[in-house]
MOPAC internal coordinates of N, CA, C and O (Angstrom, degrees):
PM7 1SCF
backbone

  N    0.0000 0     0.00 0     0.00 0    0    0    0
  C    1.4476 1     0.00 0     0.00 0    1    0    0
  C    1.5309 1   109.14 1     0.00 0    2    1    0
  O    1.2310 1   116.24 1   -52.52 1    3    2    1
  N    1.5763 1   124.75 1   127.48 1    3    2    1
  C    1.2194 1   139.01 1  -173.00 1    5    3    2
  C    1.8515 1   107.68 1   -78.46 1    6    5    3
  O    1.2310 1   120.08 1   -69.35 1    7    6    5
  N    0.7802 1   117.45 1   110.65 1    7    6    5
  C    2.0147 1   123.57 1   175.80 1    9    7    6
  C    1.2036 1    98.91 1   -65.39 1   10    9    7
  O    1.2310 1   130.26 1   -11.05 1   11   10    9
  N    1.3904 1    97.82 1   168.95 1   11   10    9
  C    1.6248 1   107.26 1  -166.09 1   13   11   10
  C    1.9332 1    85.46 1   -91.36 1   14   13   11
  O    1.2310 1   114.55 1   160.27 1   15   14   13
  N    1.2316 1   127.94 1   -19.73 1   15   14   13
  C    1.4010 1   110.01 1   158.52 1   17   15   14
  C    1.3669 1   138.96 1   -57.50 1   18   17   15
  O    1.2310 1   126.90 1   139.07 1   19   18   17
  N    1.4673 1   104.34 1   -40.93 1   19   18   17
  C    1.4894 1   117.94 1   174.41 1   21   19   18
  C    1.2361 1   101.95 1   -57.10 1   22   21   19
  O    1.2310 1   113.61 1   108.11 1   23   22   21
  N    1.3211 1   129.69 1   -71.89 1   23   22   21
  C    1.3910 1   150.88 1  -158.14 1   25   23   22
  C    1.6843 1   101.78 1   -49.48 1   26   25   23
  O    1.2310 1   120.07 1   151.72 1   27   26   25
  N    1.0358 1   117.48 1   -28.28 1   27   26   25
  C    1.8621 1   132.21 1   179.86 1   29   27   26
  C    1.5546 1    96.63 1   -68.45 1   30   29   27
  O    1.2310 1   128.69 1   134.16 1   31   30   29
  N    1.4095 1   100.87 1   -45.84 1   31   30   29
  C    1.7112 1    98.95 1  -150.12 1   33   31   30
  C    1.2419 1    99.62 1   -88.20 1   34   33   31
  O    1.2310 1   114.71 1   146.74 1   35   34   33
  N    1.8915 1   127.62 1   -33.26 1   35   34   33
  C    1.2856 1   119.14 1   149.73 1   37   35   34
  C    1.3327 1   137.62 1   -25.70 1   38   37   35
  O    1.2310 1   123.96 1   110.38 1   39   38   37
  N    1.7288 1   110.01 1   -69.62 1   39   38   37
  C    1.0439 1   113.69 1  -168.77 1   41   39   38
  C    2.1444 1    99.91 1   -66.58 1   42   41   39
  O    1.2310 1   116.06 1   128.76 1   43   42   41
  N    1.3729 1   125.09 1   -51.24 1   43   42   41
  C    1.0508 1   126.76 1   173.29 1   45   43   42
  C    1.7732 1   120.16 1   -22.02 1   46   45   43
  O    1.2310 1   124.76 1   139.92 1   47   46   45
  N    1.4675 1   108.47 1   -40.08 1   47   46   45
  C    1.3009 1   132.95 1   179.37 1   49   47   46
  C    1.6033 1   102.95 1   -71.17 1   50   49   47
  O    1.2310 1   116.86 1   113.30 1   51   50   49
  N    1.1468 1   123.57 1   -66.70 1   51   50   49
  C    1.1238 1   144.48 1   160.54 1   53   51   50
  C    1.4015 1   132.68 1   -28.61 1   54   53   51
  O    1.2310 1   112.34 1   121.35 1   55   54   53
  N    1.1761 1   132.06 1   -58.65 1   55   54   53
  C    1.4378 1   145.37 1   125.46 1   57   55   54
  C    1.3810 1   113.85 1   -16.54 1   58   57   55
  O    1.2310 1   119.21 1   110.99 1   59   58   57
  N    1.5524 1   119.12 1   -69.01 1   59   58   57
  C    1.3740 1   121.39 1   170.21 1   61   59   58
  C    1.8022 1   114.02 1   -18.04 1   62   61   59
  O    1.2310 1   135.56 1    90.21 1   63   62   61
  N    1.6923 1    87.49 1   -89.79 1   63   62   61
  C    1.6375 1   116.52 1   168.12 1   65   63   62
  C    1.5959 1   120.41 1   -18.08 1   66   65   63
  O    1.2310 1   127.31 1   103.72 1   67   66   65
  N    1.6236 1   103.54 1   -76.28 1   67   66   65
  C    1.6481 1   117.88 1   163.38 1   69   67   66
  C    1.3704 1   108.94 1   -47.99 1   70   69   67
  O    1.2310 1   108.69 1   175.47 1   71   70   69
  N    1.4734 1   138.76 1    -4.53 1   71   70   69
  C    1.4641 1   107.91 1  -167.19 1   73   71   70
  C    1.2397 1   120.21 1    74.86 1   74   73   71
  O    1.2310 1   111.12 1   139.33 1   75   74   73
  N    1.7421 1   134.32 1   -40.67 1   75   74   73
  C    0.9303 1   129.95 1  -146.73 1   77   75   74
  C    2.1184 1   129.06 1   -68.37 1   78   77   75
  O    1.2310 1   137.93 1   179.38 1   79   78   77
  N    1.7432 1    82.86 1    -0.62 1   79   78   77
  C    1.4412 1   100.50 1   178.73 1   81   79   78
  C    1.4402 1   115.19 1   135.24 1   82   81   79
  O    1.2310 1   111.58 1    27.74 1   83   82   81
  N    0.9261 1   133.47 1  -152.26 1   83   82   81
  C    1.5483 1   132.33 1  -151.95 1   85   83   82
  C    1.7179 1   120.66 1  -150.31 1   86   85   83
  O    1.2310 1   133.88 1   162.35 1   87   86   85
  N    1.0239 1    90.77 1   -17.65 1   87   86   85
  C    1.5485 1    89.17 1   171.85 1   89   87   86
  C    1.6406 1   110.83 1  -144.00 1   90   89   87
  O    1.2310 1   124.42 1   -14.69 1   91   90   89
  N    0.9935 1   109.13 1   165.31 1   91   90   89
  C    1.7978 1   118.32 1  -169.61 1   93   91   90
  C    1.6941 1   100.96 1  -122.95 1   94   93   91
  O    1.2310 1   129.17 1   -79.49 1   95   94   93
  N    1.7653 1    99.94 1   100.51 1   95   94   93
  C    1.5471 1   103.86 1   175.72 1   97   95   94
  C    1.7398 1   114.26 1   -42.44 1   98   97   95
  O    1.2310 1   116.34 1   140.50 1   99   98   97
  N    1.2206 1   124.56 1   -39.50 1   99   98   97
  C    1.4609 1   141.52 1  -166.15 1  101   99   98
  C    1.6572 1   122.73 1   153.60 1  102  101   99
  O    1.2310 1   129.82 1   -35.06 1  103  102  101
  N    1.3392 1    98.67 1   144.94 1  103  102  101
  C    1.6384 1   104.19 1  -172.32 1  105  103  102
  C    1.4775 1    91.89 1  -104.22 1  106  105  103
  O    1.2310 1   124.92 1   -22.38 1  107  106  105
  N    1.1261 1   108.16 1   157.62 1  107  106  105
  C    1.7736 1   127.57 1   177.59 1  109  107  106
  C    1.8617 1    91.86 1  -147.75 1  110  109  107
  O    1.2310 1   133.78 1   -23.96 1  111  110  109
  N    1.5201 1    90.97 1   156.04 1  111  110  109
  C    1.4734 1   106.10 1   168.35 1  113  111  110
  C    1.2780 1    88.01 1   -79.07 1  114  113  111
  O    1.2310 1   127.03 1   -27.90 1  115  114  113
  N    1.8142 1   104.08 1   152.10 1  115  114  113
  C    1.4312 1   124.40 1   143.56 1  117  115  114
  C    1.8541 1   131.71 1   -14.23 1  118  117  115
  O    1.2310 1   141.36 1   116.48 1  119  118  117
  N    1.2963 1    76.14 1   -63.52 1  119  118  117
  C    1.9511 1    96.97 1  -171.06 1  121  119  118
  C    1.8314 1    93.21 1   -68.37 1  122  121  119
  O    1.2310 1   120.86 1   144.15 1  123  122  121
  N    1.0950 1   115.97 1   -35.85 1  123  122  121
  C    1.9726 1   111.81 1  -178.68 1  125  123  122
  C    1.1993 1   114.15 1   -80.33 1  126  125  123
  O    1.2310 1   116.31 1  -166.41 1  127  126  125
  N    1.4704 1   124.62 1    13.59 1  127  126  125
  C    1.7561 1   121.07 1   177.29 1  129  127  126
  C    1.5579 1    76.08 1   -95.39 1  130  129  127
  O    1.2310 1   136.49 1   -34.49 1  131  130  129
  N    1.4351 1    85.68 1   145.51 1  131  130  129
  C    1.9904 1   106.85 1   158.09 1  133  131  130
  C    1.2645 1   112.99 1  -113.46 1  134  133  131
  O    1.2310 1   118.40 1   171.03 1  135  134  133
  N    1.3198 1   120.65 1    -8.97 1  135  134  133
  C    1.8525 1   110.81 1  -168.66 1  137  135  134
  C    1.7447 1    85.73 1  -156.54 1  138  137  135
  O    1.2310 1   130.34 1   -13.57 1  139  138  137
  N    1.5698 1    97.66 1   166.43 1  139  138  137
  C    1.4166 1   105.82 1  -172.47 1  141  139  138
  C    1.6448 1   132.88 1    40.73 1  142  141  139
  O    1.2310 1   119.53 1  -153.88 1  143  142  141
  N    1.1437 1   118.50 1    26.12 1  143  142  141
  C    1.4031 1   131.19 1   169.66 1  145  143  142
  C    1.4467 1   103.92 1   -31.85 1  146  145  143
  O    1.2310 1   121.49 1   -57.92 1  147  146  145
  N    1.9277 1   114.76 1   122.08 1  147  146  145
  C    1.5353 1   108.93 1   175.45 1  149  147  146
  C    1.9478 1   100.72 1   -63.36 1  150  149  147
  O    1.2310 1   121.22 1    -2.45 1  151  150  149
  N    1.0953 1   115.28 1   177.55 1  151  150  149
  C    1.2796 1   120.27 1  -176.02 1  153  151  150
  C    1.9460 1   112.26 1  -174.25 1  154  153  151
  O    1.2310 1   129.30 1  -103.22 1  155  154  153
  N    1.3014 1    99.69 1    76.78 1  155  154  153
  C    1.3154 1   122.99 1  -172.06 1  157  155  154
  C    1.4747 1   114.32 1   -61.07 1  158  157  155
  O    1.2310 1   104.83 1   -70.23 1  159  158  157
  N    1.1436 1   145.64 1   109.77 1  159  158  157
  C    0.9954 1   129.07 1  -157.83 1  161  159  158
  C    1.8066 1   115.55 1   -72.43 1  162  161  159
  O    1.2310 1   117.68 1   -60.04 1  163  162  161
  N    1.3668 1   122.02 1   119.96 1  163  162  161
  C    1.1410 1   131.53 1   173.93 1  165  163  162
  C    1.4633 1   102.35 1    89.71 1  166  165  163
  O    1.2310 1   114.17 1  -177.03 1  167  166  165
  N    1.1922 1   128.65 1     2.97 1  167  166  165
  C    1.5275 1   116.25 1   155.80 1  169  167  166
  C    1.3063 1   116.01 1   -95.74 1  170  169  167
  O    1.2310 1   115.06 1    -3.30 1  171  170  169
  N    1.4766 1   126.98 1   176.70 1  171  170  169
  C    1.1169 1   150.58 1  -164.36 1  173  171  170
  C    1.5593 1   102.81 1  -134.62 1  174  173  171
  O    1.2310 1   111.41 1   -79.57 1  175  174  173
  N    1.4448 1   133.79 1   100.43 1  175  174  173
  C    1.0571 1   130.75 1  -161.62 1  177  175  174
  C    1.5546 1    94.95 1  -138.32 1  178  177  175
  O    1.2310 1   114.58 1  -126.57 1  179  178  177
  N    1.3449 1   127.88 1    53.43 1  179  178  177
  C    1.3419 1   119.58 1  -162.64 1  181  179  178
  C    1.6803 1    82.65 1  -110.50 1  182  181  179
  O    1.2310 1   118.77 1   112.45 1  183  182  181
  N    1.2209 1   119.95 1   -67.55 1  183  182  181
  C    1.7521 1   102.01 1   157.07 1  185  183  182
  C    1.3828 1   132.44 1   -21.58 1  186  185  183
  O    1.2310 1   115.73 1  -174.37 1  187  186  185
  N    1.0059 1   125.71 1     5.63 1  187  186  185
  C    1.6969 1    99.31 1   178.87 1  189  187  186
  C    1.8955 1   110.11 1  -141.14 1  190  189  187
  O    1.2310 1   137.54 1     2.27 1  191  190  189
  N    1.1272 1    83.63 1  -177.73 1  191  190  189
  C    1.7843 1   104.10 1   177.96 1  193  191  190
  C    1.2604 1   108.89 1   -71.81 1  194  193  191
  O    1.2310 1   121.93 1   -62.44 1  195  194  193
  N    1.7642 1   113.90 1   117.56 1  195  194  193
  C    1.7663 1    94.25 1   160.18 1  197  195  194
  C    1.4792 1   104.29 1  -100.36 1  198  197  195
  O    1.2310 1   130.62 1   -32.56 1  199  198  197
  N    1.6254 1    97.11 1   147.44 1  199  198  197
  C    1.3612 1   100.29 1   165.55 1  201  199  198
  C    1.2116 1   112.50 1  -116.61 1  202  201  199
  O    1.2310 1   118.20 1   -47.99 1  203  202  201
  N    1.7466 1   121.03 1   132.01 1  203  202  201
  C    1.3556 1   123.06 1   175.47 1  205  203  202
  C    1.6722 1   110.69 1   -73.01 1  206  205  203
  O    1.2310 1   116.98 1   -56.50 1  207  206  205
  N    1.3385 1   123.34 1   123.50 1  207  206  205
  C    1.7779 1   125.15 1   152.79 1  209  207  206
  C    1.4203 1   129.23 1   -68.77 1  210  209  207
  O    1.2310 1   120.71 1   -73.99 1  211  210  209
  N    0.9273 1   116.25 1   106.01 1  211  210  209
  C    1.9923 1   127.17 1  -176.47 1  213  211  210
  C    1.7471 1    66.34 1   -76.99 1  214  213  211
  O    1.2310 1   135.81 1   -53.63 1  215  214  213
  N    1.7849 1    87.01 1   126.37 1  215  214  213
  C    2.0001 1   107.63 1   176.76 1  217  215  214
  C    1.4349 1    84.09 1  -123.00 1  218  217  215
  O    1.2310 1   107.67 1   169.53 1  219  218  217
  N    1.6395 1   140.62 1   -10.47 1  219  218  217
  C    1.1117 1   120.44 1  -176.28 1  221  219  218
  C    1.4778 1   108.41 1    64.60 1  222  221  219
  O    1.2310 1   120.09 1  -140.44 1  223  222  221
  N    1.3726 1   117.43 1    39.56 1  223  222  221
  C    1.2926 1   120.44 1   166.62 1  225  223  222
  C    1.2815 1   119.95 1  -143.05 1  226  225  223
  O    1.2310 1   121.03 1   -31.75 1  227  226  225
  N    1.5991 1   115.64 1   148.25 1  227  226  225
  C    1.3197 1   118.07 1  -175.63 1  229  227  226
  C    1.4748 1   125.48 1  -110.12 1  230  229  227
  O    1.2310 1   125.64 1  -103.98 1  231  230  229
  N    1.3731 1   106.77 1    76.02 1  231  230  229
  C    1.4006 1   125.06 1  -174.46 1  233  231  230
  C    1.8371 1    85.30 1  -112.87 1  234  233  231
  O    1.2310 1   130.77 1   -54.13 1  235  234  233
  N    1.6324 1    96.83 1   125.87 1  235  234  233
  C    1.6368 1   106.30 1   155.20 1  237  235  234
  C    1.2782 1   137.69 1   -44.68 1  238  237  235
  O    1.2310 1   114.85 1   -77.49 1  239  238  237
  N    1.1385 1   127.37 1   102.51 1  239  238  237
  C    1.8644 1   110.03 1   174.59 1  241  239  238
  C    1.4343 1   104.77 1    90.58 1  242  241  239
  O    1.2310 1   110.39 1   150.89 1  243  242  241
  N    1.2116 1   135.66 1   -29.11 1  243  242  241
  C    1.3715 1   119.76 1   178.82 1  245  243  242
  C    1.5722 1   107.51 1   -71.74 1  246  245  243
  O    1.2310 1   127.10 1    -3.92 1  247  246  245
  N    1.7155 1   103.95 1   176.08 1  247  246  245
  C    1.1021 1   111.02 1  -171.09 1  249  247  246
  C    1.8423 1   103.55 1  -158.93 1  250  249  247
  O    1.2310 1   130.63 1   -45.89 1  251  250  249
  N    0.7762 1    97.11 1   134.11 1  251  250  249
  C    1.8443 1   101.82 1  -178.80 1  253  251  250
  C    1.9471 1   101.65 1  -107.52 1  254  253  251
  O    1.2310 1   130.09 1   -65.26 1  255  254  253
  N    1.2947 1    98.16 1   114.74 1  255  254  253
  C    1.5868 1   107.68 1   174.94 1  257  255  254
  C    1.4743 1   118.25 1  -107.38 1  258  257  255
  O    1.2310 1   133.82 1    -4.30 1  259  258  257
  N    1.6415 1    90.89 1   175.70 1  259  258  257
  C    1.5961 1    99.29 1   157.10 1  261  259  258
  C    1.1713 1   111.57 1  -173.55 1  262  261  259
  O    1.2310 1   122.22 1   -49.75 1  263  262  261
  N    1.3565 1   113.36 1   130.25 1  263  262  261
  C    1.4792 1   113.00 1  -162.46 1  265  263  262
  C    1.3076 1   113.45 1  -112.55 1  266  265  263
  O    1.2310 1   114.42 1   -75.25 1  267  266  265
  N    1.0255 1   128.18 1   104.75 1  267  266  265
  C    1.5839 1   144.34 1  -178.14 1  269  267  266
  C    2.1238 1   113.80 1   -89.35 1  270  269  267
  O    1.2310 1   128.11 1   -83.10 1  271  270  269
  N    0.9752 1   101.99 1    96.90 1  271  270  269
  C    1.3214 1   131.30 1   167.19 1  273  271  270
  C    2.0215 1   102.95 1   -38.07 1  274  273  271
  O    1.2310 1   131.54 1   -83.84 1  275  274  273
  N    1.4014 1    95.32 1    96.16 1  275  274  273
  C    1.7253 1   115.52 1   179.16 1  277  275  274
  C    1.6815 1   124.52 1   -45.74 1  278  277  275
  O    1.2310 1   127.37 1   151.25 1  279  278  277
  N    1.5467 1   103.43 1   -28.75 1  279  278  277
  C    1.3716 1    98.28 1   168.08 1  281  279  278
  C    1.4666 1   107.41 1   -93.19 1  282  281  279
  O    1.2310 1   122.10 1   109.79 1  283  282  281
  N    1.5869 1   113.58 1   -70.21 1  283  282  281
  C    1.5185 1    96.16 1  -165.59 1  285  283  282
  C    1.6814 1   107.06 1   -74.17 1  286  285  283
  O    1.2310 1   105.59 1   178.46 1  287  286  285
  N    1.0413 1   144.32 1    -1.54 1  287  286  285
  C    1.3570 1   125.37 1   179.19 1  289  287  286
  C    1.4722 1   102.40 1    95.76 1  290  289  287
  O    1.2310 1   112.44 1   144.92 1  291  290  289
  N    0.9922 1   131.86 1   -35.08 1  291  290  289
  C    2.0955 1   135.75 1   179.87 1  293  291  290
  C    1.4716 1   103.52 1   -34.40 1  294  293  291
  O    1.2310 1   127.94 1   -37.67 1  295  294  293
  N    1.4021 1   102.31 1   142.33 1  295  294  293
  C    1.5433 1   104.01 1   171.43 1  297  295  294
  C    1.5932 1   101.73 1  -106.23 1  298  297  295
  O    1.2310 1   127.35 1   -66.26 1  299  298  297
  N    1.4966 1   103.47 1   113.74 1  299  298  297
  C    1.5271 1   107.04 1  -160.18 1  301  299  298
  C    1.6504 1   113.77 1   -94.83 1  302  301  299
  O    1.2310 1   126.99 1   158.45 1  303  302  301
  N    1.4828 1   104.16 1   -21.55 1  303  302  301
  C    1.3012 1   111.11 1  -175.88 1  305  303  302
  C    1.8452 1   114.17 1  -145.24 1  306  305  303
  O    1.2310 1   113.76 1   -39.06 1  307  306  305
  N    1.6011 1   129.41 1   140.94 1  307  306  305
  C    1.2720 1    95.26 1   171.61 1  309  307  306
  C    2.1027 1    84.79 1  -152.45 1  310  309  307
  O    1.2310 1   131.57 1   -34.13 1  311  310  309
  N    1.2427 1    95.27 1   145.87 1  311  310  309
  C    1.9495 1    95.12 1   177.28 1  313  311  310
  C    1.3822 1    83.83 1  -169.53 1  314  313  311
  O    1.2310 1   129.37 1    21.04 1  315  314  313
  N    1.6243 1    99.55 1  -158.96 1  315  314  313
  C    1.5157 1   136.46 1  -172.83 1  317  315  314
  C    1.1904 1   102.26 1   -86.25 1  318  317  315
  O    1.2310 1   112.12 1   -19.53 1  319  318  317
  N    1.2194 1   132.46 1   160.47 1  319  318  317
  C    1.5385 1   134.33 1   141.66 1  321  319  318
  C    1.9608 1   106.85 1  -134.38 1  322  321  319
  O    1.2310 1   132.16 1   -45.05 1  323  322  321
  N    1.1707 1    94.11 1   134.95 1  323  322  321
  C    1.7954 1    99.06 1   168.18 1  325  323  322
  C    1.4548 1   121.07 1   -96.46 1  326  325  323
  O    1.2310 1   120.10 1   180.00 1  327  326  325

């Protein structure tokens, strides 16, 4: 089982790699988002960690993720959500 520490330092790693930016506002489990749930099309990401990406940008409502899968640690999914 992946900690909500591991899962930081993943996605942190991850982000790097993708480009997608440099720091990780905060990860929440799946089941603890109340609004804007990412929703990848044809995955099943109800298992895992999201991690939010600080992109340093000021677009409304979007959100840059990455969802890292709680048992094995895999980063299974990562996009936008509005």
């Amino acid at each position: 089982m992946i900690t909500l520490e591991q899962a930081t330092t993943i996605a942190e790693q991850k982000a790097i790699e993708l480009k997608l930016g440099f720091e990780i506002r905060h990860v929440i489990s799946y089941d603890d988002i109340k609004h804007y749930k990412p929703n990848p099309y044809g995955l099943d990401i109800t298992n895992c960690w999201i991690a939010y990406v600080d992109t340093k940008e000021l677009v409304l409502d979007q959100s840059t993720y990455i969802a890292i899968d709680r048992n094995s640690g895999l980063v299974v999914a990562h996009g936008t959500t509005f």
